[in-house]
N, C-alpha and C positions, 0 to 999 in steps of 0.2 A: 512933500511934508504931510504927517499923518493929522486927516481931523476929527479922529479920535477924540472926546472928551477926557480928560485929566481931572480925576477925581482926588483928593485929597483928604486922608484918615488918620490925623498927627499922630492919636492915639494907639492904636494900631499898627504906626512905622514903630512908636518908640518899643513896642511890645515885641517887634517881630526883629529890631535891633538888639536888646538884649537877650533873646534866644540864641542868636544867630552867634552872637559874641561868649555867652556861656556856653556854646557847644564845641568852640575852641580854646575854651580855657579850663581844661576837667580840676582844675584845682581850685576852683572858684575863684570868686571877686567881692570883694567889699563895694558898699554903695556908692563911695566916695571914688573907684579904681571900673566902676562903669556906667559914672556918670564922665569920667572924663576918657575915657574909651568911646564912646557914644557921641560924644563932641554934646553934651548934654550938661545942665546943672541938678545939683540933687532932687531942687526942688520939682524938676520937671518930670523926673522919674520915677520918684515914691512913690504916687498913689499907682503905676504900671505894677511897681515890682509887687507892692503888696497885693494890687489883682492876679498878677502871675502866681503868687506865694499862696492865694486865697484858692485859686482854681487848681494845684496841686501842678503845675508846669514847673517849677522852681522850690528849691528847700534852700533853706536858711540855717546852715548850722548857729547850733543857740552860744557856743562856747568860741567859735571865732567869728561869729559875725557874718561869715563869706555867703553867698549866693553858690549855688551847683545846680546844673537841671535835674531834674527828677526824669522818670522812664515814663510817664508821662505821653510825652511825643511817640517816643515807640510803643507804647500801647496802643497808641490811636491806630497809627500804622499799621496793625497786626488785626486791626478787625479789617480790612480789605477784603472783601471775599478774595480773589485771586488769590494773594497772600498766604491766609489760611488754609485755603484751599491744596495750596503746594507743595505746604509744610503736613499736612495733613495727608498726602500721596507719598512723600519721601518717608516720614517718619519710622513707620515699620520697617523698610528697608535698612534706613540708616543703622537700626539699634541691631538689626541682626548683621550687617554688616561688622560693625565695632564689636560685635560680638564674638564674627569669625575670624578677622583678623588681629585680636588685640591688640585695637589702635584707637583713638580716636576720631570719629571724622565731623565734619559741616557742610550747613551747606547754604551761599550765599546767590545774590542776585546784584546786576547793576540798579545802582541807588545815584540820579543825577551824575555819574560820569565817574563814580566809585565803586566799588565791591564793598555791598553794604553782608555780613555775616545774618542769616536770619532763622538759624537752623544746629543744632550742634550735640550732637553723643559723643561724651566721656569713653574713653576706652576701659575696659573692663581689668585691665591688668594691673599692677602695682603701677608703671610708670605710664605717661603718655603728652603728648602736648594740647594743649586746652587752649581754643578763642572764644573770645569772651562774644555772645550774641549779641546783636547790637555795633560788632565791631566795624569800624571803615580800614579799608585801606587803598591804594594806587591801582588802577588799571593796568599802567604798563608797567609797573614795576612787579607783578607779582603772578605766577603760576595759574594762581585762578582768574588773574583778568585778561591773560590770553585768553583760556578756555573762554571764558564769557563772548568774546571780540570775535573770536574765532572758527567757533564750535567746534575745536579740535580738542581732541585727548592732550595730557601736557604733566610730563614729567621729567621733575628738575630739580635741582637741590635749590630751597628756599634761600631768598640772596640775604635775607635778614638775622635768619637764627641757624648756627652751625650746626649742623648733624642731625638735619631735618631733610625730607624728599618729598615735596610737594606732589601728590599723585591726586588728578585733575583731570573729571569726566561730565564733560558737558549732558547736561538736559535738556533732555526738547520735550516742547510740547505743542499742539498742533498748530501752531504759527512758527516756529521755532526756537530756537533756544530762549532758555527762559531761567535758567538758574544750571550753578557747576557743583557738584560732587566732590569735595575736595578730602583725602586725607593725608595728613600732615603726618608721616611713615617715620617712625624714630627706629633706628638702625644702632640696636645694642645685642651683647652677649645675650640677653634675656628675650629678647624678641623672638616668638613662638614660631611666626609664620616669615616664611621668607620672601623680599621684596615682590619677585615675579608672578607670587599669588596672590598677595595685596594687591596690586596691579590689575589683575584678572580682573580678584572679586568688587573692587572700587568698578571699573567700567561694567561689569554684568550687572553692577546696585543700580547706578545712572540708565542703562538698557530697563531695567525691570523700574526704576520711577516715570519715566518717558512714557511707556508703554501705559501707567496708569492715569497717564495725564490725556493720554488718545493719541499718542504720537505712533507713527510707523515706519518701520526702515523700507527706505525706499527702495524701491525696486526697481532693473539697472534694464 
């Protein structure tokens, strides 16, 4: 048995309960719908929400009432040096990437046992498919959380959105992998460049971010 002392900060659970609950409910919550989500009564929550409301972690739209998080949280996130640092080595790459293949691409890290998106160029073309920064999704459900799991290259047609091809190049950097490469390859009459150089040029992007993180391929 641990004897550890057990600290107690009522204030503080109730704060870090309703985050935790509005970050799974993107269409907000009225005060009345998380106070009884939270196993909470109104009154014990108000003075939280309005310090969550006061410190910019929460918005209150003014015409329904509801609760939503604000970006907030991912801001904080985003000053990490590491972080920054990452996005700051890919960046160049990615835009001339999405440049040469007119596509769009991202580019994500594991985030607690998800693929958090934290990175992301529009494709320069009329059409292309957009994730939203900030996005989550499944590890084993999806193209880039092999790559992540695996540090393998991973190309697959996405199981979620039709007539998409998930093209997926792991990054390393000198501890290893450390974020995936992903472009989400839309396969129409209008597509300029064809798959097997999207391919190419997706892993020679991930080779040339690697290499500015201090990573080296190793030698056999």
């Amino acid at each position: 048995m641990s004897t550890e002392p057990t600290y107690a900060a009522p204030a503080l659970d109730k704060g870090l309960d309703i985050l935790e609950l509005l970050a799974d409910r993107p269409g907000g919550l009225a005060q009345s719908e998380i106070a009884e989500a939270a196993g909470r009564s109104v009154g014990q929550i108000f003075r939280v929400l309005a310090t969550l409301e006061r410190r910019g972690y929460i918005v209150r739209d003014k015409q329904s009432g509801l609760y939503v998080l604000s970006m907030r949280l991912f801001d904080l996130a985003h000053r990490q040096e590491p972080l920054r640092g990452l996005i700051a080595a890919a960046s160049p790459g990615m835009r001339d990437l999405a440049e040469r293949v007119r596509q769009s691409c991202n580019l994500s890290v594991l985030d607690a046992g998800r693929v958090r998106v934290i990175a992301q160029v529009e494709s320069p073309a009329d059409f292309g498919y957009r994730v939203r920064v900030g996005a989550l999704f499944g590890v084993d459900t999806t193209a880039t959380g092999s790559a992540l799991t695996s540090g393998e290259p991973v190309v697959r047609p996405d199981a979620a959105q039709e007539g998409i091809t998930d093209v997926v190049a792991p990054v390393h950097g000198a501890s290893g992998v450390v974020a995936a490469l992903t472009v989400p390859y839309v396969a129409t009459t209008f597509s300029a460049v064809p798959a097997e150089d999207v391919i190419a040029a997706a892993m020679a992007c991930a080779s040339d971010i690697s290499r500015n993180l201090g990573w080296s391929t190793p030698v056999d």
